[in-house]
C-alpha positions in Angstrom: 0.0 0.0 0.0 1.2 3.3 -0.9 1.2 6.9 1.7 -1.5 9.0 0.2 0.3 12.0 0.7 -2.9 14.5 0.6 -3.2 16.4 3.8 -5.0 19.0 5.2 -3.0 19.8 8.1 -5.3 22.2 10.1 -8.8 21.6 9.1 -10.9 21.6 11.9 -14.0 19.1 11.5 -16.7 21.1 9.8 -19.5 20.1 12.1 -18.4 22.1 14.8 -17.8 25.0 12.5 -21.5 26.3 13.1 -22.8 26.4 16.3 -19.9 26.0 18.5 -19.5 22.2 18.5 -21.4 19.9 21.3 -19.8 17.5 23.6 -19.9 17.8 27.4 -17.3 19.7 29.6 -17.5 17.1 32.3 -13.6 16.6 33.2 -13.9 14.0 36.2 -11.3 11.5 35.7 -11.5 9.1 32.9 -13.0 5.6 33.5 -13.3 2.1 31.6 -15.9 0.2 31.2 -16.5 -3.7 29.6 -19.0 -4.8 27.7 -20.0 -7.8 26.1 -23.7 -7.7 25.2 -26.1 -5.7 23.1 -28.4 -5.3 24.5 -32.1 -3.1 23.6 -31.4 -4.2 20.3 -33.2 -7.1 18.5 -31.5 -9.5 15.8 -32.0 -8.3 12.4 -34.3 -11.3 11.3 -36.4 -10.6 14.6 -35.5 -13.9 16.2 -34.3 -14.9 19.6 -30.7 -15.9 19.2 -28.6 -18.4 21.9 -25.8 -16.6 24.0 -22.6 -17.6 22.8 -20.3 -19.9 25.0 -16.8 -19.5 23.2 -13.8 -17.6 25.0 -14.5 -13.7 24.4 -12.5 -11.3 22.1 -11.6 -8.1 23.4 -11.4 -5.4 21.0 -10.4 -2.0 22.8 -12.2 1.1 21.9 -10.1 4.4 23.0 -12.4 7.4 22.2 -13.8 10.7 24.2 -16.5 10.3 26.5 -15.4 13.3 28.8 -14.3 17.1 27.5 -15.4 19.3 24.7 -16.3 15.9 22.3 -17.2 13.7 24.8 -20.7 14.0 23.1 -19.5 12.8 20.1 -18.3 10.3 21.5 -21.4 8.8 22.7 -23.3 9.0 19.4 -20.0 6.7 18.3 -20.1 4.6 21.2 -24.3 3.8 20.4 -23.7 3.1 17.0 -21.2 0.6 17.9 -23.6 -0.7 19.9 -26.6 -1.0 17.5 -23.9 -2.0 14.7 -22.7 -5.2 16.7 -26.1 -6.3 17.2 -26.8 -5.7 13.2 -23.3 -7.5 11.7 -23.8 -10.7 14.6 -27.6 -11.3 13.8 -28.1 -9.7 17.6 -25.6 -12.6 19.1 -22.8 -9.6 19.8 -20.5 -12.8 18.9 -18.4 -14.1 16.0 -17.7 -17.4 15.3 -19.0 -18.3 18.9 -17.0 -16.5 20.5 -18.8 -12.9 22.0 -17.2 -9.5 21.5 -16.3 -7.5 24.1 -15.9 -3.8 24.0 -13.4 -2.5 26.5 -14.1 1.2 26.2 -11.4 3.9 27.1 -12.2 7.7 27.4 -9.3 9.6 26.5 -11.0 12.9 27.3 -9.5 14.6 23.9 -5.9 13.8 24.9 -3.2 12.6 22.5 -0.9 11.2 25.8 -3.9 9.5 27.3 -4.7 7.6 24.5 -1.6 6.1 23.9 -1.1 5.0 27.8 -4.8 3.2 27.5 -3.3 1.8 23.8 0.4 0.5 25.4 -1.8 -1.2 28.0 -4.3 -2.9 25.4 -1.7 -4.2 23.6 0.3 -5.5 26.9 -2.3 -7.5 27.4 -2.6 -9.0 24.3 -5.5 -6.9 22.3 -5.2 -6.9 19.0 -8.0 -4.8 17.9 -8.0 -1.0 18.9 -10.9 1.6 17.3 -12.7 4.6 18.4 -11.0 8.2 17.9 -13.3 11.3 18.3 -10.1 13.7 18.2 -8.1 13.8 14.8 -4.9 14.7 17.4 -5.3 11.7 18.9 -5.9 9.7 15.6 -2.5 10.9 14.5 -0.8 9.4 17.4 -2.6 6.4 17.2 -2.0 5.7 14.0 2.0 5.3 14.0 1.6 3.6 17.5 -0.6 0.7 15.9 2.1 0.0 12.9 4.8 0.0 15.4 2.7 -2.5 17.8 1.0 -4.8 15.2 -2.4 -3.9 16.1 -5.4 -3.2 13.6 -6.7 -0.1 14.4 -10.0 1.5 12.9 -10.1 5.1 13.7 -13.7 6.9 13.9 -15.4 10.3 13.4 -11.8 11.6 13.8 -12.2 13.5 10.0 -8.0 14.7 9.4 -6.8 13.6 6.3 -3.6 12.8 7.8 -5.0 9.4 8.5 -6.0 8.0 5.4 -2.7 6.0 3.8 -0.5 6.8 6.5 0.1 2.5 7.2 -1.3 -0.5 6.6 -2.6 -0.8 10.1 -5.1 1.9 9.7 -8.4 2.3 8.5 -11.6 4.4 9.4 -14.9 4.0 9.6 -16.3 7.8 9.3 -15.6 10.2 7.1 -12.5 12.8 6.3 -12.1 16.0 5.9 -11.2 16.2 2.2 -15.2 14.8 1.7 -16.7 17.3 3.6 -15.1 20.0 0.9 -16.0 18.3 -2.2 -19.2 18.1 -0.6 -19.4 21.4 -0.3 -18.3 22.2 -4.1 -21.4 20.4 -5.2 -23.5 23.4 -4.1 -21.5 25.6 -6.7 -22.8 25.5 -10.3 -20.5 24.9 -12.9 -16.6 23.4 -12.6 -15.2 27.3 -11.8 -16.1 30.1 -9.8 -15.5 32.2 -6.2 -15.4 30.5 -3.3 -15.1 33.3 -0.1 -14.2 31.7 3.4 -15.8 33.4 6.3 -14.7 32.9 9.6 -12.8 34.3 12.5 -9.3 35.6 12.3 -8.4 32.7 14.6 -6.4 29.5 13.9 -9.4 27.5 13.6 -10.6 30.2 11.0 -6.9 29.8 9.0 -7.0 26.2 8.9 -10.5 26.0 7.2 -9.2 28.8 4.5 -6.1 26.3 4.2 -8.6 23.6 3.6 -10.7 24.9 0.9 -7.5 26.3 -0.8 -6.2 22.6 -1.2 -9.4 20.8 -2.3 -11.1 23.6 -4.0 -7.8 25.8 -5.3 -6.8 23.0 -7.2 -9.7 22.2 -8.9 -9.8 25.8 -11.1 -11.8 27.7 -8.0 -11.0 30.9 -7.0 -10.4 30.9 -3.1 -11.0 34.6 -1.0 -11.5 34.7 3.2 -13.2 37.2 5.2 -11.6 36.7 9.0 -13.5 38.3 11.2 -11.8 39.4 14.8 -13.0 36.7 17.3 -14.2 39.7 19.4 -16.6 41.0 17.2 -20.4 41.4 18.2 -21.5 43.2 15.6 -21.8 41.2 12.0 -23.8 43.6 9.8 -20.4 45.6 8.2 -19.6 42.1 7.3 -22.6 40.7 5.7 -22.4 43.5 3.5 -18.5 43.0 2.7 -20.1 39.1 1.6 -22.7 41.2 -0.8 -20.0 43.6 -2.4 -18.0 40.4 -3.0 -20.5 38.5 -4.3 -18.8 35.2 -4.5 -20.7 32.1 -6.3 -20.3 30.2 -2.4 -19.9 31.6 1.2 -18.1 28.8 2.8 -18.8 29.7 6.9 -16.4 28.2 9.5 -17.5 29.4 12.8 -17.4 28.5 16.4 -18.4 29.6 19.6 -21.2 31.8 21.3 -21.3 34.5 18.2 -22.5 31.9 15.8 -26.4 33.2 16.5 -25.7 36.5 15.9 -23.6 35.9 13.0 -26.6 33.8 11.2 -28.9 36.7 11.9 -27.0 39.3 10.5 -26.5 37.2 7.6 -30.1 36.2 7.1 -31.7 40.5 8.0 -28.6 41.9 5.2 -29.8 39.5 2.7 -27.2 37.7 2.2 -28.8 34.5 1.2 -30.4 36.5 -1.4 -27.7 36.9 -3.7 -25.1 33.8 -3.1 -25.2 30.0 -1.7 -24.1 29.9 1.6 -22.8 26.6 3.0 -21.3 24.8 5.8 -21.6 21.3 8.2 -24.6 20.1 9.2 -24.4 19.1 13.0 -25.6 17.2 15.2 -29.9 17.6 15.9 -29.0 19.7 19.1 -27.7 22.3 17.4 -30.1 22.7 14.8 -32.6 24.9 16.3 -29.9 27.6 17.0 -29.4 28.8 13.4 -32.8 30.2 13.8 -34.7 31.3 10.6 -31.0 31.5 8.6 -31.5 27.7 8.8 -33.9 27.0 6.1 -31.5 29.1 3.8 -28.2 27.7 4.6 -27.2 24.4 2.3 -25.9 22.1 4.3 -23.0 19.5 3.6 -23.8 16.6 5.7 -21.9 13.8 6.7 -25.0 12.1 8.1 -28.2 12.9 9.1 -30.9 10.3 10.2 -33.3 11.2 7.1 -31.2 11.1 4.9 -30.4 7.6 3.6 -33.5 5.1 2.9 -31.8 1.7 3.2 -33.0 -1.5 5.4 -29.4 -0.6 6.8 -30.3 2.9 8.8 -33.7 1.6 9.1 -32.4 -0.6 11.7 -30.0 2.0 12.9 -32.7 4.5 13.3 -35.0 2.0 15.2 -32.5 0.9 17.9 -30.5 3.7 18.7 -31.6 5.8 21.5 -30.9 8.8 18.8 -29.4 8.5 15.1 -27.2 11.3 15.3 -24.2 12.7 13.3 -21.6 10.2 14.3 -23.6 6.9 15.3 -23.1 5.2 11.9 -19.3 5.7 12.3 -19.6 3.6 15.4 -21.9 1.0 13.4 -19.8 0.7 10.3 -16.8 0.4 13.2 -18.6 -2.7 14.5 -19.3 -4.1 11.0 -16.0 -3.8 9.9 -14.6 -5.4 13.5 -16.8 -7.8 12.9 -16.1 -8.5 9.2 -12.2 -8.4 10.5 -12.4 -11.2 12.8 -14.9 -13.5 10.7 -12.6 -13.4 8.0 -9.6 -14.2 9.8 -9.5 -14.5 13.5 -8.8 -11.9 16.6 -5.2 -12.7 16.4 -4.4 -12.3 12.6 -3.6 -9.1 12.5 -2.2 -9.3 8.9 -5.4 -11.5 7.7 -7.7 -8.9 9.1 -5.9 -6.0 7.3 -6.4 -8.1 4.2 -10.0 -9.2 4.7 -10.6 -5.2 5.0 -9.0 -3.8 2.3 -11.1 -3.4 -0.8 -14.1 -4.5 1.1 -17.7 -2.9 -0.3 -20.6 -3.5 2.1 -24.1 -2.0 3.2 -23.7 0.4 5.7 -26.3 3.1 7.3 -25.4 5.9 4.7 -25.5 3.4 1.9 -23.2 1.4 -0.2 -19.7 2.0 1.2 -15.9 0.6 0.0 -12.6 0.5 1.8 -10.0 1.6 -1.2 -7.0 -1.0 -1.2 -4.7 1.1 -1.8 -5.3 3.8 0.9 -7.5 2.4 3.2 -10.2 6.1 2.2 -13.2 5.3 3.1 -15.8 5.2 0.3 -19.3 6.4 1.1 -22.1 8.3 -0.4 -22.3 12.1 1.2 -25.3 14.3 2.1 -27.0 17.9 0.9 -29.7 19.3 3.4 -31.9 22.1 4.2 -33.2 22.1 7.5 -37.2 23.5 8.5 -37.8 27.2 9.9 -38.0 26.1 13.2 -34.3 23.7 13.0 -36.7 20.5 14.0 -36.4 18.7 11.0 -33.7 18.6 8.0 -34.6 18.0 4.4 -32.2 16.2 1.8 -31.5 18.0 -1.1 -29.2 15.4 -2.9 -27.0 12.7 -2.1 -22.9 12.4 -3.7 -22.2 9.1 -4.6 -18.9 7.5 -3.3 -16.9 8.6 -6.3 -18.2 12.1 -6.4 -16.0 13.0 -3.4 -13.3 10.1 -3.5 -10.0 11.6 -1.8 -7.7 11.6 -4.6 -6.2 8.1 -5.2 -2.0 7.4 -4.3 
């Protein structure tokens, strides 16, 4: 397999660009927990299956469940749930033998993950996945090469990732997606994309971002930073107007964003240009206020978006289909996919029963490219209702139509 060298070094995942992000802020000390049911899920047929006697396989799962994504990493951590129950016809076990989720919150920090990681693999695991943070997806990453462990990172979006070794794969999106989701909503093959955000490092890295996807592909790229300071947005709104670009690309975060959409939405903005950018999780949704039924969307995943038996199963026994459960339940299919194929202990046989692999997932059809272990998988327009209760999907990218370039 060769590196795909594509990178976007600073982009910051989109979904938190709008509304601040979600997550918790509880910082109480991290704790583990084992599992090795599913239960409140039902087999897929409906039936009543036999618990399984075999010796259990531990796969380790190292993701946030405290700090600023802990949120996130709850949708994951459902999804997995729901998805184990879905791949093992609702046994949670493969081959007999039951799989056991040993779940590790690394509260957001690089250092933490590794220490629950080195003591995984001291003890013989052989499976690591999870990964909210793309900072602790990049450390993880080398560490599972250098240990011989397959590792599946999750909604952790960075680029960096994809190709880096044979070890790693992903079972969410990345970052390079999100943009070429985004250059959907632009009419044409050429045009002016403007960048607004704050004059912050957040707000460079997503100018850096659309540069590299979009500059390349014949777009012209502006920015509009704002001072993170700012209160008022109306001066602003109308520098978008005079510009008039053909997309306003909005990376934003923190407790402005409402008064940013407003001013947006009372200049008339969305009068005379597309305006775009991630569409979060359902908590968020209301806070865009009436700017919401004007903004297009990218989407990554939203509950209403895909009609498939797949989701339909999702969607009827998670506690809430949000923006990162299917990366937890395409995590558990491919775990389980992994160790059907080849056994807990074949690390080499699981990285081969993986690669090139095309399956039914929650968002659709999905395949894991040989060469650079990207992640294949359709990708999402939406529009979401005046009052932000409900979204509405204005088209769906097939795999290839947002394919990170191939190595």
């Amino acid at each position: 397999m060769k590196r795909n060298l594509f990178w976007l070094p600073g982009l910051v995942a989109l979904v938190l660009a709008s509304c601040g992000g979600t997550g918790t802020t509880d910082n109480t000390a991290p704790e583990t927990t084992t599992t090795s049911s599913v239960p409140g899920t039902t087999a897929p047929s409906g039936e009543t299956t036999a618990s399984p006697a075999g010796e259990p396989i531990t796969v380790g799962i190292i993701t946030s469940t405290s700090g600023f994504l802990g949120g996130y990493g709850e949708q994951y951590l459902e999804g997995l749930r729901v998805g184990l129950a879905y791949a093992t016809d609702g046994t949670g076990a493969v081959n007999g033998r039951p799989i056991q989720f040993e779940i590790l919150d690394d509260g957001g920090d690089p250092q933490q993950a590794i220490t629950h990681a080195t003591d995984l693999v001291g003890r013989g695991v052989r499976i690591i996945a999870g990964t909210v943070s793309s900072g602790v997806a990049v450390q993880l990453a080398p560490f599972a090469e250098e240990n011989g462990v397959l590792y599946i990172s999750g909604p952790a979006a960075t680029d960096a990732i994809t190709g880096i070794n044979e070890n790693t794969f992903r079972s969410g999106r990345q970052s390079f997606q999100d943009v070429a989701t985004a250059a959907s909503l632009i009419d044409g093959d050429s045009g002016t994309v403007l960048v607004f955000a704050q004059d912050t490092e957040f707000g460079a890295a997503n100018v850096a971002a659309v540069e590299a996807v979009l500059g390349t592909r014949g777009f012209t790229v502006e920015s509009l930073l704002v001072p993170l300071n700012a209160s008022e947005f109306t001066p602003f709104a109308q520098q978008i107007i005079d510009a008039a670009p053909d997309l306003v690309f909005v990376a934003w975060a923190g407790e402005t964003a409402g008064a940013m959409w407003q001013a947006l939405n009372q200049q008339g903005v969305f009068d005379v240009t597309t305006v775009t950018t991630g569409l979060a999780d359902r908590v968020t949704w209301p806070l865009y206020g009436p700017a919401g039924e004007n903004i297009r969307f990218l989407s990554h995943y939203f509950a209403e978006a895909a009609d498939n038996p797949v989701n339909a199963y999702l969607v009827e026994n998670a506690a809430v289909a949000d923006l990162f459960t299917p990366d937890g339940f395409v995590a558990a299919q491919m775990i389980v996919k992994a160790v059907g194929d080849a056994g807990p202990d074949d690390v080499e046989g699981m990285i081969a029963a993986l690669e090139g692999w095309t399956f039914d997932a929650p968002k659709g059809t999905q395949t894991i490219r040989e060469t650079d272990h990207a992640m294949l998988q359709p990708m999402f327009t939406a529009r979401l209702s005046p009052d932000g209760t409900s979204a509405e999907l204005l088209s769906t990218l097939a795999p290839e139509e947002t394919a990170p370039p191939t190595p």
